[in-house]
N, C-alpha and C positions, 0 to 999 in steps of 0.2 A: 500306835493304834491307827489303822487306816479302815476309812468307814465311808462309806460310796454314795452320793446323793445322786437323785435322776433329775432332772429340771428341764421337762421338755424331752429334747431327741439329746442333749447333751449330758455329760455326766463329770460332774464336781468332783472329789474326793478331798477330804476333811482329814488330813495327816498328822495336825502338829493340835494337843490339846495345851498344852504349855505356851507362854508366850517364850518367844525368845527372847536373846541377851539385846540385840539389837530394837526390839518393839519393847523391852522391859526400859531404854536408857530412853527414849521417846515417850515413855508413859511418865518416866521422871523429868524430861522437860515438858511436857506439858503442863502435868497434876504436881509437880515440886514438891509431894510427899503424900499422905496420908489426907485424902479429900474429906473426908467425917468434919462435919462442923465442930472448930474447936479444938482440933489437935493438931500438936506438932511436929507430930515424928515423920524427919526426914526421907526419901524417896527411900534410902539404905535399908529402913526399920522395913519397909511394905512388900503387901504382895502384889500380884495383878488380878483382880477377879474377872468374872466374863460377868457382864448385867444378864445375858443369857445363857443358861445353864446350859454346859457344853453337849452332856447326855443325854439331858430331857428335850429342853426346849430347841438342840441343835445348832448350840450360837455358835461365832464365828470367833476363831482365834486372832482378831487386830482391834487395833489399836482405840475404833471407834466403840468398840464394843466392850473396851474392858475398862477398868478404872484401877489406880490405888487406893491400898487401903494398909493401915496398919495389923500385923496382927491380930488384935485386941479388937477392933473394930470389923475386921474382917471375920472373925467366929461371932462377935457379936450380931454381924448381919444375916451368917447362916442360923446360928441357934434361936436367935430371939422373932423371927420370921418376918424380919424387914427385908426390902427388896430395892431395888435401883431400876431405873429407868432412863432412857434418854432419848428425845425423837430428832430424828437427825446427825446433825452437828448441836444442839443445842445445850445449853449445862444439865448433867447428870443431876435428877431428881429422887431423893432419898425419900423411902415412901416408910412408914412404922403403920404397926400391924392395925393402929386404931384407927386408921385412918389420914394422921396429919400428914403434910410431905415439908421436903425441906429442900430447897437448891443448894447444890455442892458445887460451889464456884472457886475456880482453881485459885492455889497460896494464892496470896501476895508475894514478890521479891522481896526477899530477906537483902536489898542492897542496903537498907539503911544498917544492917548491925556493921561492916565491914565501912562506915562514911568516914572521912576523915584520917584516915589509916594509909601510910605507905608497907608495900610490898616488903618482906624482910631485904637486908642489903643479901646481896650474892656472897657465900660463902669460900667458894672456891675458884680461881682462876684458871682460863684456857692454860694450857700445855703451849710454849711458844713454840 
């Protein structure tokens, strides 16, 4: 879908409503999986949303704009009429429809599950 904005004497064009593969592996080093306070489904389980609504509100498909989320939390956010925010670079602000909000500050490193632990040995040797 290509969809033309004017900004001035200049003119945008909004082509890509999907994040791609390469802003999708960037969203998973940043957000390390599913930002919803309290869950752990890995970057693999999630989607990308856009905090603004691509068609309404005209958001931008990167990186600043979008977040993960897990399935589950992602229909959650559309059906149950919670919203996201973010000003800036700042942590994405999960807002519930009564009002409360909540900051979504990315994982923590899962380094500790893997501490202590050598690499498997090497299975198979070079070809001489």
């Amino acid at each position: 879908m290509r969809q033309r904005i004017r900004a001035g004497h200049r003119r945008f064009v909004r082509e890509q409503r999907l994040f791609t593969s390469r802003q999708r592996i960037a969203l998973a080093i940043r957000d390390g999986g599913c930002r919803w306070k309290g869950c752990d489904r890995p970057a693999s389980y999630c989607e990308a949303h856009h905090i603004d609504e691509w068609a309404k509100d005209k958001g931008r498909t990167d990186i600043d704009r979008g977040i993960l989320l897990c399935r589950y939390h992602h229909m959650t956010l559309h059906h149950g009429k919670w919203w996201i925010t973010r000003r800036g670079k700042d942590d994405f602000v999960l807002h519930h429809p009564s009002g409360e909000t909540f900051v979504m500050r990315p994982r923590t490193v899962l380094s500790y599950a893997f501490g202590g632990i050598d690499p498997p040995p090497r299975r198979f040797r070079p070809a001489a």
